[in-house]
C-alpha positions as CSV (number, residue, x, y, z in Angstrom):
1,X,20.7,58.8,41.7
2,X,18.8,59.8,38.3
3,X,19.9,56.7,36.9
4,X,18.8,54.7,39.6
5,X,14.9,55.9,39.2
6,X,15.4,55.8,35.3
7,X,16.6,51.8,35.5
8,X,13.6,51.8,38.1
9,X,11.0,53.4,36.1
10,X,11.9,50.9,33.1
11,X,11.5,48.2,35.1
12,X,8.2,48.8,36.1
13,X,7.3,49.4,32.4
14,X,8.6,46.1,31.7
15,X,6.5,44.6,34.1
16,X,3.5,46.5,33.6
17,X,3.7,44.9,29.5
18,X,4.9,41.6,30.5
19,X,1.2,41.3,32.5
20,X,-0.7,42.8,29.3
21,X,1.2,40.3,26.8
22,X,0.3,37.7,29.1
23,X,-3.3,38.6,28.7
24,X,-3.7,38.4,24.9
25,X,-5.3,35.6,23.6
26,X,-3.3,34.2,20.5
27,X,-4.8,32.2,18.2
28,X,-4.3,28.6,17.9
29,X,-1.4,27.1,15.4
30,X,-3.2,26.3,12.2
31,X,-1.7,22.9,10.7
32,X,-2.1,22.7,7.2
33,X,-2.7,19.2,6.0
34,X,-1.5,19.6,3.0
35,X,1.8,19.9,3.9
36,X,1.7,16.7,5.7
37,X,2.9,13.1,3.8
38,X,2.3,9.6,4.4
39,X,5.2,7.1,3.6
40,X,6.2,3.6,3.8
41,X,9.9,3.2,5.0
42,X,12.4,0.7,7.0
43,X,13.8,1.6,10.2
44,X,17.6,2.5,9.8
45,X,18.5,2.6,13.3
46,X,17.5,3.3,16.9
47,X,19.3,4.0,19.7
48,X,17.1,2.4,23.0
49,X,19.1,4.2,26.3
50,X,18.3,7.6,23.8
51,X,14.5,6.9,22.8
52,X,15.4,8.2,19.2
53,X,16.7,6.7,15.9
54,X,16.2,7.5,12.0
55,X,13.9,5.4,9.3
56,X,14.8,5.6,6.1
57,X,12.4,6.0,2.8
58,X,13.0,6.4,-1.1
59,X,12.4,9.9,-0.2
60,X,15.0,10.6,2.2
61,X,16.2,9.8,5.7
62,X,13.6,10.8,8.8
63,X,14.6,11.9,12.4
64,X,12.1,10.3,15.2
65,X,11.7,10.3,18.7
66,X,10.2,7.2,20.6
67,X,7.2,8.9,21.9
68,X,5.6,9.2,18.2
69,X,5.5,5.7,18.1
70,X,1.3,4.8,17.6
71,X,2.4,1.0,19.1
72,X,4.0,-0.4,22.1
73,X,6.0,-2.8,19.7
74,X,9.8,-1.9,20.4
75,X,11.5,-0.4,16.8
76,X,14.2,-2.6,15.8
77,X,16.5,-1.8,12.8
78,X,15.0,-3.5,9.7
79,X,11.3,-3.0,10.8
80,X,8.8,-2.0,8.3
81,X,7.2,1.4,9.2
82,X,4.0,3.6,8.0
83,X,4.4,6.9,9.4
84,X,4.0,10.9,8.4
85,X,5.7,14.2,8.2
86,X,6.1,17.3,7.0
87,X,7.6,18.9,3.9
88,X,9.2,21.9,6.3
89,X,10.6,19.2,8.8
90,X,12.6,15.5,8.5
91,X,11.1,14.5,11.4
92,X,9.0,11.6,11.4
93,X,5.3,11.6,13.5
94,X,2.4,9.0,13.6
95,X,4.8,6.3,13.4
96,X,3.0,2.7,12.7
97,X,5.4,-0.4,13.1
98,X,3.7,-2.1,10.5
99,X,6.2,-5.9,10.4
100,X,9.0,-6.4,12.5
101,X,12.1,-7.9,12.3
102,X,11.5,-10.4,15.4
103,X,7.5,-10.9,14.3
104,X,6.1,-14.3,14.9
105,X,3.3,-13.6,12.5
106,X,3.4,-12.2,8.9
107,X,0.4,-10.8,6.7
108,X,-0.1,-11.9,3.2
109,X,-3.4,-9.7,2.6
110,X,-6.0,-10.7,4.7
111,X,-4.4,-14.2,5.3
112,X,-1.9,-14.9,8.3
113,X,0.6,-17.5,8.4
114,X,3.1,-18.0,11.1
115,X,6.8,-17.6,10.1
116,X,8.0,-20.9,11.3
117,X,5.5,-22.8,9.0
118,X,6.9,-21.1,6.0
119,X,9.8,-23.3,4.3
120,X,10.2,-21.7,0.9
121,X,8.8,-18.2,-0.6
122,X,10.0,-15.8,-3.8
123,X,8.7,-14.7,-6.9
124,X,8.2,-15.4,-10.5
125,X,6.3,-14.6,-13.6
126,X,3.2,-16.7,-14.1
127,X,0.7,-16.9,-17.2
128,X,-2.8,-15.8,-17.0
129,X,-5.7,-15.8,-19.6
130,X,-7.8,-13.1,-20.1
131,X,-11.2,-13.2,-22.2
132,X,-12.4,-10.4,-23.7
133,X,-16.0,-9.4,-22.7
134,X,-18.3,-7.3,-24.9
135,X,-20.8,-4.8,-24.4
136,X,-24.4,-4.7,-25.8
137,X,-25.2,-1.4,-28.4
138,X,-28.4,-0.6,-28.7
139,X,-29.9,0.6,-32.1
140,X,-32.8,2.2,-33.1
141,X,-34.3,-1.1,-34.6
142,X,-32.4,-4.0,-33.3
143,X,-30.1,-4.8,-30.7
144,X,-26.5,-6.1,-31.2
145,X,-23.2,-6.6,-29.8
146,X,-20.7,-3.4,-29.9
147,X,-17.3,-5.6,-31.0
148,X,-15.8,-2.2,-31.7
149,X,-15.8,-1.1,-28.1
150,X,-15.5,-3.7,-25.3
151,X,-16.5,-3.9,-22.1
152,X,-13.2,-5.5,-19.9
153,X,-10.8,-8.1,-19.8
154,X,-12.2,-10.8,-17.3
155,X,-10.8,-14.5,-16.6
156,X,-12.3,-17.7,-17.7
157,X,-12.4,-20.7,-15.9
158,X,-10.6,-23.6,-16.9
159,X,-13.8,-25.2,-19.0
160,X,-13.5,-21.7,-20.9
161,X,-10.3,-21.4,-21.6
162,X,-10.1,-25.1,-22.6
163,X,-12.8,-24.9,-25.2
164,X,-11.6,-21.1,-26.7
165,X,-8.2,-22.6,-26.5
166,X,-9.2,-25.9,-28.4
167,X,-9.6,-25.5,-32.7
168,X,-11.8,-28.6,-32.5
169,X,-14.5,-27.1,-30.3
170,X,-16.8,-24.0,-31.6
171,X,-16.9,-21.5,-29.3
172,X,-18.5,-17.6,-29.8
173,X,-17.5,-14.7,-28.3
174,X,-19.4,-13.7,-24.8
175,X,-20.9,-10.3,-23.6
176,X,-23.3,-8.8,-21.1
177,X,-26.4,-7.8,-20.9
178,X,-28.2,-5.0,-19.3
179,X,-28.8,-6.6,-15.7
180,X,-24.6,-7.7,-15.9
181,X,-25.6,-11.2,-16.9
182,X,-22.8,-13.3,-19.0
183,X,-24.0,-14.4,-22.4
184,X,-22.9,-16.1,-26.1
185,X,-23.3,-14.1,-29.1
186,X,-23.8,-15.5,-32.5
187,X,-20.1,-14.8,-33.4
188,X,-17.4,-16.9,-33.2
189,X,-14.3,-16.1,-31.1
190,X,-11.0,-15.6,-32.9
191,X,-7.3,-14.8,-32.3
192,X,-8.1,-11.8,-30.2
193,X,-10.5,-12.8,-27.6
194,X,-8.0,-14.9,-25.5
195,X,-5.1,-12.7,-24.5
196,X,-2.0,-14.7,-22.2
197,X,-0.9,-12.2,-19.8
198,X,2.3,-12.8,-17.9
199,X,2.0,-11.5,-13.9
200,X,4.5,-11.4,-11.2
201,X,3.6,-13.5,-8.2
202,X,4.7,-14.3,-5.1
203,X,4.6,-17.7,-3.6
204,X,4.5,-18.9,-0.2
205,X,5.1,-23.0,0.3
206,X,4.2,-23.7,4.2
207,X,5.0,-26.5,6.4
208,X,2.7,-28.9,4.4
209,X,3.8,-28.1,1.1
210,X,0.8,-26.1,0.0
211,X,1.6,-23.3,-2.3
212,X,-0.1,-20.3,-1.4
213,X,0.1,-17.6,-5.0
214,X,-0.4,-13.6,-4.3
215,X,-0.6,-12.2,-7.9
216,X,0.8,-8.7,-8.0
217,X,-2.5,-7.2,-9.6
218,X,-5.0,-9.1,-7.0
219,X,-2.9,-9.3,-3.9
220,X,-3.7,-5.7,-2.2
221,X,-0.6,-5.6,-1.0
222,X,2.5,-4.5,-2.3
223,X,4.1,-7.9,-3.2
224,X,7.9,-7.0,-3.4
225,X,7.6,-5.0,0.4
226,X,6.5,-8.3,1.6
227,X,9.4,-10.2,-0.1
228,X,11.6,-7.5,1.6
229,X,10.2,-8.4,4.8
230,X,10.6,-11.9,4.6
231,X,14.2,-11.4,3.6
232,X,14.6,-9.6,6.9
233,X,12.8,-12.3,9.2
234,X,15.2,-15.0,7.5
235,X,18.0,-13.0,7.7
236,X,18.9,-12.2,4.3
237,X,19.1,-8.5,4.6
């Protein structure tokens, strides 16, 4: 009988702080951003009838669930993905299919071309010149051209590179002025103002036979990603 009113007396204590926990007013999760990381990565696998798969990244292999896709585009293995997470968790969030494996379409920068017009693509080393541009130093008396500290490497047009090229034509070595306008100096150019750079490219021949160049340090895209993902459409990985 006592320990009947004793398991009933706890009961109601129970109750009694079940109804003032209820009433306490936590305060929201705080996310910390910095603990959140942005990757690029391929899709490894993805089971449909589950609604989950994993995408893998040079960092690691992520854990994701359907629902965090940002697009209605169905994941496929071998799709090209933009997605986050965080350092305490493998799972992936935020997930942007960014090329898939079945795409009609592929984006070379800020160009589209479909994938049945492309009949031949890779990449190879290319030459490039460069010119080097000086900067104007201004001293107390006159004005003259600082040759000991330059302004940038720029590229010439053809007529340029041509006549710097050339040992029969006299050419001088160019600069700019205050307002950013290109000018001639009264020096002539010599074995250091043209510099041959070699640059990775990717090229892109379409149905016509028009080769379309994307220079690794011009493209704005990441040149070998895209190589990837034309490897994947044509079946090569």
């Amino acid at each position: 009988m006592f320990y009947n009113k004793l398991n009933l007396s706890a009961r109601i204590c129970a109750r009694r702080a079940a109804r003032r926990f209820s009433r306490i007013n936590f305060p929201p999760e705080v996310i910390d951003t910095d603990d959140i990381i942005e990757l690029n990565g391929r899709i490894k696998s993805f089971f449909k009838d589950k609604g989950y798969g994993f995408i893998v990244s040079g960092t690691g292999t992520y854990f994701f669930h359907v629902s965090q896709l940002l697009s209605t585009v169905t994941p496929v293995r071998g799709s090209t993905v933009r997605f986050k997470y965080r350092k305490s968790k493998a799972i992936a969030f935020d997930i942007e299919i960014v090329f898939s494996k079945n795409a009609k379409v592929i984006a070379l920068g800020t160009k589209r071309m479909f994938i049945k017009n492309v009949k031949a693509y890779g990449t190879d080393v290319r030459e490039f010149y460069f010119e080097k541009i000086y900067q104007v130093k201004k001293g107390f008396w006159t004005t003259s051209i600082a040759f000991e500290a330059f302004s940038q490497w720029e590229e010439p047009d053809e007529g340029r590179i041509a006549n710097v090229t050339s040992k029969e034509n006299q050419t001088f070595k160019r600069y700019r002025d205050e307002e950013g306008e290109l000018k001639e100096s009264d020096f002539e150019t010599d074995n250091e103002t043209i510099e041959l750079r070699q640059i990775c490219c990717l090229y892109v021949i379409d149905e016509n036979g028009q080769e379309h160049v994307f220079r690794e340090d011009k493209a704005g895209f990441n040149i070998y990603q895209k190589l990837e993902e034309l490897d994947i459409v044509f079946g090569l990985k």
